[in-house]
DSSP file (Angstrom, degrees, kcal/mol; ACC not computed):
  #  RESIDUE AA STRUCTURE BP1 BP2  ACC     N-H-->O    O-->H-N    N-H-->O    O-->H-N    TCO  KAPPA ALPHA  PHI   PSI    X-CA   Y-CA   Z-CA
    1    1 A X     >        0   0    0      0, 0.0     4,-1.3     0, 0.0     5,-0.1   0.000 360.0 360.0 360.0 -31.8   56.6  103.3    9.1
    2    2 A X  H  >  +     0   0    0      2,-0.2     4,-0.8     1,-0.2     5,-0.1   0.654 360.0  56.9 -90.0   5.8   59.1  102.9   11.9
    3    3 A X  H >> S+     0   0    0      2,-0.1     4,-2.5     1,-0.1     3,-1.7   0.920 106.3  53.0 -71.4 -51.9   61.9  104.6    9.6
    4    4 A X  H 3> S+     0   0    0      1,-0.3     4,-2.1     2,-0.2    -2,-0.2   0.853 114.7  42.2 -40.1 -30.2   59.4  107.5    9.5
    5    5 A X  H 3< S+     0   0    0     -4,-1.3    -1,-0.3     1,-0.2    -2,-0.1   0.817 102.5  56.4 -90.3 -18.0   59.4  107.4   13.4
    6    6 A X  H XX S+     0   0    0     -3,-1.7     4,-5.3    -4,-0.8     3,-2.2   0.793 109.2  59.8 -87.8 -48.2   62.7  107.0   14.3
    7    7 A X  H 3< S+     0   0    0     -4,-2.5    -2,-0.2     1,-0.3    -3,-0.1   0.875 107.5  46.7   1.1 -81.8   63.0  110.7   11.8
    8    8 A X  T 3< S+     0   0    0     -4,-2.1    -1,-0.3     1,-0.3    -2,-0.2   0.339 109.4  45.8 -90.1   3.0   61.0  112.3   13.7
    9    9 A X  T X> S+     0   0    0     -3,-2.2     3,-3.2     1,-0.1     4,-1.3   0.821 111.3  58.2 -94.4 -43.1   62.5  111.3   17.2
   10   10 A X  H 3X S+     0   0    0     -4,-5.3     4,-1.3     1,-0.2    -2,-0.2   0.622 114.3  38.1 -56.4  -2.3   65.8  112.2   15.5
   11   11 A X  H 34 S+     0   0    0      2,-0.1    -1,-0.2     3,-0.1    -3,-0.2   0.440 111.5  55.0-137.1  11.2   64.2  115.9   14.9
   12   12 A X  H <> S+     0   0    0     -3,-3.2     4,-0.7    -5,-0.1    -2,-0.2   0.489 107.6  47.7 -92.8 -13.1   62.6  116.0   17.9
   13   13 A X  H  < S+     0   0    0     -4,-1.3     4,-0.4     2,-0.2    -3,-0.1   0.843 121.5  42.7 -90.7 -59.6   66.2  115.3   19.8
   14   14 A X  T  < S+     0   0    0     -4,-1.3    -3,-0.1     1,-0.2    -2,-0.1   0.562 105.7  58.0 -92.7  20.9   67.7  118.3   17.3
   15   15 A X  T >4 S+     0   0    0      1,-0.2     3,-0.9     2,-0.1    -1,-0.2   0.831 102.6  53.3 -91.2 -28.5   65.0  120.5   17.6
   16   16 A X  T 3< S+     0   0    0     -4,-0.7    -2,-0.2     1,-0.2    -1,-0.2   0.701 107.9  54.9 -79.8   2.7   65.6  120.6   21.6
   17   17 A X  T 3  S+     0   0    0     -4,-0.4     2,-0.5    28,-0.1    -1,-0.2  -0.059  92.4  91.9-102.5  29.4   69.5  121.6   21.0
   18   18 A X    <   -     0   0    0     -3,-0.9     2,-0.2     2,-0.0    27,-0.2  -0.958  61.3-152.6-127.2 134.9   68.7  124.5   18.9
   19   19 A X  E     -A   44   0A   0     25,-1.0    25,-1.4    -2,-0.5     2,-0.3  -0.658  11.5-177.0 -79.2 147.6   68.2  128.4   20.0
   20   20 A X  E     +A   43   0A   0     23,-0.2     2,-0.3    -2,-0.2    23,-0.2  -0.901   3.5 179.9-138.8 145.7   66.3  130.7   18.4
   21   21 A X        -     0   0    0     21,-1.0     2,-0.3    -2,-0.3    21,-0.2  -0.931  26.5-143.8-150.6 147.9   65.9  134.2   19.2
   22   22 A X        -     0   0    0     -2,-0.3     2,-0.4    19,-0.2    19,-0.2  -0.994  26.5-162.2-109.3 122.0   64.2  137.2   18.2
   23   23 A X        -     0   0    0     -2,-0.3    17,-1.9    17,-0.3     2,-0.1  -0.914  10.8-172.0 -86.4 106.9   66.4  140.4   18.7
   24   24 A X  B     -B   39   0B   0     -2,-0.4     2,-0.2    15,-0.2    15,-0.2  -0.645   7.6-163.1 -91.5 165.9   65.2  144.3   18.8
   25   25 A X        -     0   0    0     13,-0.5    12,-0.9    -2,-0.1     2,-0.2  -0.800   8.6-173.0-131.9 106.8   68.0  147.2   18.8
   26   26 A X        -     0   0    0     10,-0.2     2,-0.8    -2,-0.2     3,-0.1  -0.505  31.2 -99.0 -80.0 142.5   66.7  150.9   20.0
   27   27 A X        -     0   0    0     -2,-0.2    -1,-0.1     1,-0.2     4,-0.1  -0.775  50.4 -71.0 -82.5 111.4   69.0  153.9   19.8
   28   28 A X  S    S+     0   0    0     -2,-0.8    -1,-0.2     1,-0.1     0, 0.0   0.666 123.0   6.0  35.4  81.6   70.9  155.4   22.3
   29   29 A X  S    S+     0   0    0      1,-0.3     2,-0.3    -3,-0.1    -1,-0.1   0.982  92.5 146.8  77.7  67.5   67.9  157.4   24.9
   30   30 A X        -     0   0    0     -4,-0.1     2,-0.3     4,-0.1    -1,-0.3  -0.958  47.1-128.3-109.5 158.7   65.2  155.9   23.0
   31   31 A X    >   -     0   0    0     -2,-0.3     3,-4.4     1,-0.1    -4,-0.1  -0.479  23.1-107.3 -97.3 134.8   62.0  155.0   24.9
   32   32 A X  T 3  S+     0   0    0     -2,-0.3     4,-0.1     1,-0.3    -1,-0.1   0.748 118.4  65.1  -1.4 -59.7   60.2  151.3   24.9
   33   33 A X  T 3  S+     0   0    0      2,-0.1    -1,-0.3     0, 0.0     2,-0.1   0.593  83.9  87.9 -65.7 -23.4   57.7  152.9   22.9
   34   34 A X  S <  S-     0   0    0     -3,-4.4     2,-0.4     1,-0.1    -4,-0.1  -0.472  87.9 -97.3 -83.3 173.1   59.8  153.8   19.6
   35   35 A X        -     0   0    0      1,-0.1    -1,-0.1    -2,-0.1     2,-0.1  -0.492  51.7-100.3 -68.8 128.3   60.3  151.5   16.7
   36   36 A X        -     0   0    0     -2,-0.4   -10,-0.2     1,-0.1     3,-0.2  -0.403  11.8-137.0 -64.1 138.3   63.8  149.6   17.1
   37   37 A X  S    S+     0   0    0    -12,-0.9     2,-0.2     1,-0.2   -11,-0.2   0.310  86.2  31.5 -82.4  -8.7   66.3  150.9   15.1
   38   38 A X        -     0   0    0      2,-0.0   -13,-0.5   -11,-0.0     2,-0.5  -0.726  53.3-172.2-159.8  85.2   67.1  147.0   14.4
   39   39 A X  B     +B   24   0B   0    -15,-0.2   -15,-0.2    -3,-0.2     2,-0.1  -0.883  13.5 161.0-131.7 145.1   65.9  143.6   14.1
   40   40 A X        -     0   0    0    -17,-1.9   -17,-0.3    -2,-0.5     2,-0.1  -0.091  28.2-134.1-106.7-156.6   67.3  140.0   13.7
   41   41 A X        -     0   0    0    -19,-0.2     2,-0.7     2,-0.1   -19,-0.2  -0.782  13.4-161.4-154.6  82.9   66.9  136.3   13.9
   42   42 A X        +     0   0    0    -21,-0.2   -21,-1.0    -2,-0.1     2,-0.4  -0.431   9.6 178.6 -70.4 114.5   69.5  134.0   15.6
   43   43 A X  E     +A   20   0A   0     -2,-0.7     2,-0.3   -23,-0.2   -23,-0.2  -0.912  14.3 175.5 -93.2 155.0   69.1  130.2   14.5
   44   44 A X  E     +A   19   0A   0    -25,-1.4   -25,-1.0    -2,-0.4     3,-0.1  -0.942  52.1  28.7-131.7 147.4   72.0  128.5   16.4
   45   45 A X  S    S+     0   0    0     -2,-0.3     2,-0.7     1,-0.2   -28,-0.1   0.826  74.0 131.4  70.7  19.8   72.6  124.2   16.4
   46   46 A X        +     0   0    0      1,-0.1    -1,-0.2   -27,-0.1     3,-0.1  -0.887  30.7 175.6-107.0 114.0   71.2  123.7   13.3
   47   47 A X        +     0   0    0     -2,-0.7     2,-1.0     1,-0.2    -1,-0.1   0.917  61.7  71.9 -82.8 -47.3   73.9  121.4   11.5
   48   48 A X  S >> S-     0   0    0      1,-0.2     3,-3.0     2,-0.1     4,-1.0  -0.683  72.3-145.3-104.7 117.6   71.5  120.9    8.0
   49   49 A X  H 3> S+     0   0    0     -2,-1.0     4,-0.9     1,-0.3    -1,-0.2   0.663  92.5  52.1 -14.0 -82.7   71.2  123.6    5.9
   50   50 A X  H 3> S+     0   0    0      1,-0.3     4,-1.5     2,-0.2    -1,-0.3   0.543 103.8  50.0   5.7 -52.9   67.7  122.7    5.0
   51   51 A X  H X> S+     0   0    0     -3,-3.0     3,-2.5     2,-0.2     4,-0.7   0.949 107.3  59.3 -91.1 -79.7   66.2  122.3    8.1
   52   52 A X  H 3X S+     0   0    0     -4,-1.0     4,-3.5     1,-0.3    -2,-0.2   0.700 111.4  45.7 -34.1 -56.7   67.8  126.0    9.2
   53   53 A X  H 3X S+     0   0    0     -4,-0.9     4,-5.7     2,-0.2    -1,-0.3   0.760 111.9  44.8 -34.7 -46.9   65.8  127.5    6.2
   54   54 A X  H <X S+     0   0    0     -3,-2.5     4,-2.0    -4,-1.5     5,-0.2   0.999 114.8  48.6 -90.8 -75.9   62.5  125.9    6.7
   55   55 A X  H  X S+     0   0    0     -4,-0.7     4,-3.0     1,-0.2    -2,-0.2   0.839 113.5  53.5 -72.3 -46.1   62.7  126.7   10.7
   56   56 A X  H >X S+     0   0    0     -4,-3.5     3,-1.8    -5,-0.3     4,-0.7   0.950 113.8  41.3 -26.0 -82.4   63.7  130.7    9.3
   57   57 A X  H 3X S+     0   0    0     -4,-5.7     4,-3.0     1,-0.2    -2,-0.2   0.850 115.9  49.4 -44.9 -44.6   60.6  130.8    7.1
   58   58 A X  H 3X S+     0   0    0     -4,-2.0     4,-3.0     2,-0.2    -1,-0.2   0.826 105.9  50.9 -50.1 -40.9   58.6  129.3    9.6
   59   59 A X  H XX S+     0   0    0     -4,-3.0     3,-1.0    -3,-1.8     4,-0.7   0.964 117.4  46.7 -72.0 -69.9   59.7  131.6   12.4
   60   60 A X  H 3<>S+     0   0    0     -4,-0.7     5,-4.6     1,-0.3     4,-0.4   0.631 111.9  48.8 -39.8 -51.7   58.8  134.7    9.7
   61   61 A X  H ><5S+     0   0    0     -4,-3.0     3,-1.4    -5,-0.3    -1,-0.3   0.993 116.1  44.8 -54.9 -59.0   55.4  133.1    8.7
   62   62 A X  H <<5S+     0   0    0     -4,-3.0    -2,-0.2    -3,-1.0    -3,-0.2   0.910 116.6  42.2 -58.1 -57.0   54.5  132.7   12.6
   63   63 A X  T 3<5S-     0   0    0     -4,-0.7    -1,-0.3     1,-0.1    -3,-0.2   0.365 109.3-128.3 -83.9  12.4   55.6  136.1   13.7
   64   64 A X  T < 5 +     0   0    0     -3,-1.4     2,-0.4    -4,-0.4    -3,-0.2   0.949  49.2 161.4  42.3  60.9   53.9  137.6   10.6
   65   65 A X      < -     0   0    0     -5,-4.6    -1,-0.2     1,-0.0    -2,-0.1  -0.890  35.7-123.3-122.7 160.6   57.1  139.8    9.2
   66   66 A X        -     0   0    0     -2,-0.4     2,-0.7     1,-0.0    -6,-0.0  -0.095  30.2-105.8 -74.6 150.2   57.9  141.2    6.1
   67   67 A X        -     0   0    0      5,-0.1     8,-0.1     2,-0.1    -1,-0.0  -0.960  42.9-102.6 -92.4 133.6   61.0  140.6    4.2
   68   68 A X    >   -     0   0    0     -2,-0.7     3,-1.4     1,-0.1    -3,-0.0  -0.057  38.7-114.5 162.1 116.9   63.4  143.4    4.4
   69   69 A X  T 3  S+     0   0    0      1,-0.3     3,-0.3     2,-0.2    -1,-0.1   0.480 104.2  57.0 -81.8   4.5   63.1  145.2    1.0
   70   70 A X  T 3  S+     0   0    0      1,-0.2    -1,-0.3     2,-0.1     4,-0.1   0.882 112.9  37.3 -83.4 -19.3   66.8  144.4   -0.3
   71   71 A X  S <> S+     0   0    0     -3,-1.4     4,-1.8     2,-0.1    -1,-0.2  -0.013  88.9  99.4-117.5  12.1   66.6  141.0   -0.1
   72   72 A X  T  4 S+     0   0    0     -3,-0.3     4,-0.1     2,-0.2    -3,-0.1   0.318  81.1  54.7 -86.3  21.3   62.8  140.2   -1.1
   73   73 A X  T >> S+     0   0    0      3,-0.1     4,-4.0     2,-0.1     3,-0.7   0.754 114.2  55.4 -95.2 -47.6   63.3  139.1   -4.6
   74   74 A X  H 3> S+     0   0    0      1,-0.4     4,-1.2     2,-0.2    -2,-0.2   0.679 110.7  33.5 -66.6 -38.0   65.7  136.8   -2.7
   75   75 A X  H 3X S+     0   0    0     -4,-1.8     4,-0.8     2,-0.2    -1,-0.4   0.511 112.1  61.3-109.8  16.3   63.9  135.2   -0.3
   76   76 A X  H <4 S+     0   0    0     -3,-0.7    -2,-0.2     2,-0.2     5,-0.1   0.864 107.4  51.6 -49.7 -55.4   60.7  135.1   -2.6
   77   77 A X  H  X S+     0   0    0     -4,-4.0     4,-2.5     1,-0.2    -2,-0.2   0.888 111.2  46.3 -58.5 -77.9   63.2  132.9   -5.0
   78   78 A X  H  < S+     0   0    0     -4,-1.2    -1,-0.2     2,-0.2    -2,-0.2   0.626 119.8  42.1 -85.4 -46.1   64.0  130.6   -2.0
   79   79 A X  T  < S+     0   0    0     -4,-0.8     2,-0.7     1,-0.1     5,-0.3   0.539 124.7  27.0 -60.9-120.6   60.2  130.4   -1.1
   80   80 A X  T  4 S+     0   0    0      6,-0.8    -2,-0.2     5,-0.7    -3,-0.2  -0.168 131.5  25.9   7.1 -47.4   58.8  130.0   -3.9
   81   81 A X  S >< S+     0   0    0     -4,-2.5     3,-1.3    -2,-0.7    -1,-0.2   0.809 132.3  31.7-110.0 -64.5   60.8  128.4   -6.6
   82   82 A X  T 3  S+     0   0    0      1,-0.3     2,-6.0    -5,-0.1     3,-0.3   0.312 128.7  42.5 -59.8-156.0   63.6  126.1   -3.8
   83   83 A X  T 3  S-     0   0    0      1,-0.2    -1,-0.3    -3,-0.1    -3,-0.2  -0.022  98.1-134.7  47.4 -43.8   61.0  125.7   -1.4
   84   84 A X    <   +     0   0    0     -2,-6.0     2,-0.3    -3,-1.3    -1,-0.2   0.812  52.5 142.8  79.5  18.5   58.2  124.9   -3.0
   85   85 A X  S    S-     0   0    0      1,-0.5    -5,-0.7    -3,-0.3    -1,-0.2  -0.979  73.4 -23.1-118.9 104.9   55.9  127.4   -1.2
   86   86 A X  S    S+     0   0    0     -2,-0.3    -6,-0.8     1,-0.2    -1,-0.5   0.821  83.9 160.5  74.4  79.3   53.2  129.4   -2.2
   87   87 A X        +     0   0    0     -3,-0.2    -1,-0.2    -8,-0.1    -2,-0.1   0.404  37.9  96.7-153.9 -31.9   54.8  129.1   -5.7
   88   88 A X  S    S+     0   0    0      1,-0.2     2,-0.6     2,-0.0    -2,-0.1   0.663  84.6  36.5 -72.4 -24.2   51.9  129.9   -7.8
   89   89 A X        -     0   0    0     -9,-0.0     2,-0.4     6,-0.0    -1,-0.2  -0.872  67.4-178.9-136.5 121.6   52.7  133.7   -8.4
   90   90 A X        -     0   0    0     -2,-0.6    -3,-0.1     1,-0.1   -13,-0.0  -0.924  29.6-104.9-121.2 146.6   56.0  135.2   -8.8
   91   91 A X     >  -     0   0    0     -2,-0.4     4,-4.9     1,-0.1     5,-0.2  -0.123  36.1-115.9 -53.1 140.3   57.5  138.6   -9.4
   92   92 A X  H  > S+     0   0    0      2,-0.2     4,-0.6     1,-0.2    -1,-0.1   0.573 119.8  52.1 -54.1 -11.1   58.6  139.3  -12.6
   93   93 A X  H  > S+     0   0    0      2,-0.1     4,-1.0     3,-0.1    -1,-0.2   0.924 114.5  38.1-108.3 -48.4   61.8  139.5  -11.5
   94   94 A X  H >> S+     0   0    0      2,-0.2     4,-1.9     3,-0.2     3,-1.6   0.999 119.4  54.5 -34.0 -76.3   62.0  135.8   -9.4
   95   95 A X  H 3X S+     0   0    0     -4,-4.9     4,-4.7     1,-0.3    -3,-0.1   0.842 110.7  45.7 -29.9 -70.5   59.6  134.3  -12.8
   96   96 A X  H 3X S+     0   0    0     -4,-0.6     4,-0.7     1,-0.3    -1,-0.3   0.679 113.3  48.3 -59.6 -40.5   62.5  135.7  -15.1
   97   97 A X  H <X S+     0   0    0     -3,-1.6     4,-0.8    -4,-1.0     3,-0.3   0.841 115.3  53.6 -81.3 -50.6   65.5  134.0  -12.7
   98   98 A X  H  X S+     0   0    0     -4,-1.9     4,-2.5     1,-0.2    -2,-0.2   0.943 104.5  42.0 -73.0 -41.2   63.5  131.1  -12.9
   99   99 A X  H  X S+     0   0    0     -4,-4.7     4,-1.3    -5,-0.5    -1,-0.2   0.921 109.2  58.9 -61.9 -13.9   63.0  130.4  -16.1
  100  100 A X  H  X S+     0   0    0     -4,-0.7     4,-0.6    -3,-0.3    -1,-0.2   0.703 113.4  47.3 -73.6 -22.3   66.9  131.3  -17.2
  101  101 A X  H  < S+     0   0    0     -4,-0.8    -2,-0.2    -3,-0.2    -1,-0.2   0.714 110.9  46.7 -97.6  -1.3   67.7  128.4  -14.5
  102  102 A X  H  < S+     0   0    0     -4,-2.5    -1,-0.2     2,-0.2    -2,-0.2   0.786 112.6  48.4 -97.9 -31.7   65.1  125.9  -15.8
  103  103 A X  H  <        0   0    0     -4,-1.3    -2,-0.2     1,-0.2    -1,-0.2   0.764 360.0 360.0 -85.9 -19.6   66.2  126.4  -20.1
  104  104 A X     <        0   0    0     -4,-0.6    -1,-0.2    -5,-0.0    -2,-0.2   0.660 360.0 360.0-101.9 360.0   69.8  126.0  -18.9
């Protein structure tokens, strides 16, 4: 149990060194009220790959946003099959990626 504990002080230690930020961008004389023309997600100070993902998905799950439709096969595959998430139904087009990577 105290490896487990010593973990979690070591990723409570890099969890206060990392920014994260949500970014809109409006266009040129648009008012508050239109849709932003733009938005990202800055992780910064995250050294293990891993960890960067899972706090990505997480911030997406919490702020309850969609994935941006060129890249949703992509980060379906990354939930779903890497991840382990909410795994139980996949697009035909994620199912068919996996199963080419599983026979090989």
């Amino acid at each position: 149990m105290e490896g487990l504990s010593q973990d979690l002080k070591e990723a409570e230690k890099n969890m206060g060194q990392t920014l994260m930020a949500v970014y809109t961008v409006r266009r040129e004389g648009a008012e508050a009220t239109d849709e932003p023309s733009h938005v990202g997600i800055v992780i910064e100070g995250v050294e293990n790959v891993a960890l960067g993902c899972a706090m990505f998905f997480g911030l997406i799950y919490a702020l309850n946003l969609s994935f941006p439709d060129k890249l949703k096969c992509t980060f379906e595959f990354i939930q779903k099959t890497v991840m382990n998430l909410s795994g139980q139904r996949l697009s035909p087009k994620v199912l068919a990626l996996k199963n080419k990577l599983v026979q090989e």
